[in-house]
N, C-alpha and C positions, 0 to 999 in steps of 0.2 A: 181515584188515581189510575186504577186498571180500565173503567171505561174511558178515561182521557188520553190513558197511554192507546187503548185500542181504536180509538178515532183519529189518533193523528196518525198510527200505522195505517187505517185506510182511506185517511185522504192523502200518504204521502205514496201508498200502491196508485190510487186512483190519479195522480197527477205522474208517476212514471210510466204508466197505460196511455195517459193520454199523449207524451212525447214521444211513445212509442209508435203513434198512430201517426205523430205528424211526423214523424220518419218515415215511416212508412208510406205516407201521400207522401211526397218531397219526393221518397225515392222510385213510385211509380211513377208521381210525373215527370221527374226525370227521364225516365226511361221510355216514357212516351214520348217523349221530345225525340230522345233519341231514336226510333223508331218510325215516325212520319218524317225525321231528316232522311233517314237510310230511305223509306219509299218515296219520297219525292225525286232522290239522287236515281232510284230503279225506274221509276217514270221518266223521268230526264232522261237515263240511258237505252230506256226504250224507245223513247222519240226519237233519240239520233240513230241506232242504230235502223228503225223503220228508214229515216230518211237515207243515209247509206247503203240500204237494199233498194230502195227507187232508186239510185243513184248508177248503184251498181248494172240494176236492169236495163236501164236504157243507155248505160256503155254497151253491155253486152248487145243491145237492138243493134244499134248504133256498128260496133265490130261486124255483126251477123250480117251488116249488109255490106259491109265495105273490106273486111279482112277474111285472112285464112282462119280453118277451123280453129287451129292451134290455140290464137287469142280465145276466141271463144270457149273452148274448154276451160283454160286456165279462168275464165270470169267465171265462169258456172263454178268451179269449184270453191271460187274466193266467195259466190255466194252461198253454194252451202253453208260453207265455213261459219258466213256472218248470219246466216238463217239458225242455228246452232247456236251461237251466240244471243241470238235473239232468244230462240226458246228456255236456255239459260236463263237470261232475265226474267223472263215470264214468271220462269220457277220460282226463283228466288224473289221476286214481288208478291207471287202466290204466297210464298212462305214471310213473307214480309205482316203480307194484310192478315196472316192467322194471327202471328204476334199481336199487332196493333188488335186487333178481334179479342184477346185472350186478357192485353192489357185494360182494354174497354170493359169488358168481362168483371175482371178482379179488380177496376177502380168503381163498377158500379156495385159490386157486393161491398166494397170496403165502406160505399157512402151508408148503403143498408143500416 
């Protein structure tokens, strides 16, 4: 009776171990998911904002040859502004891809 009772204690540990793991996958892939959404959205905003600093650039050419300096300042500073912006994103993709790196990481030890 005592071995029968102690075998069903460790197949009924051994079966909330293993639901504990697939919560565990569930809830890293989840989080991967959400994680390549957030860096796809940081690549997205890096392409546009790239494009908005060519955009910008060649306003300001464009003023440089035709207006007073005035406009021109005021563009130089709207591209700092989005050059800032930019390097923001960068960061934050940087710090995007360690996540996704970290999650890769502890979903392949989890396979182990």
């Amino acid at each position: 009776h005592n071995s029968c009772q102690s075998s069903m204690d460790e197949a009924s540990l051994s079966k909330e171990k293993l639901t504990q793991r697939e919560e565990m996958i569930k809830c890293l892939q989840d989080e991967l998911v959400k994680v390549r959404l957030t860096v796809a959205e940081s690549d997205a905003l890096v392409r546009d904002l790239r494009a908005r600093i060519e955009e910008l650039e060649e306003e300001k050419k464009t003023l440089r040859e035709s207006t007073v300096d005035n406009s021109v300042a005021h563009l130089q500073e709207e591209l700092i502004a989005v050059k800032l912006r930019e390097a923001e994103a960068n960061l934050s993709l940087k710090d995007l891809k360690q996540s996704v790196a970290e999650l890769n990481a502890a979903w392949l030890k989890h396979l182990q």
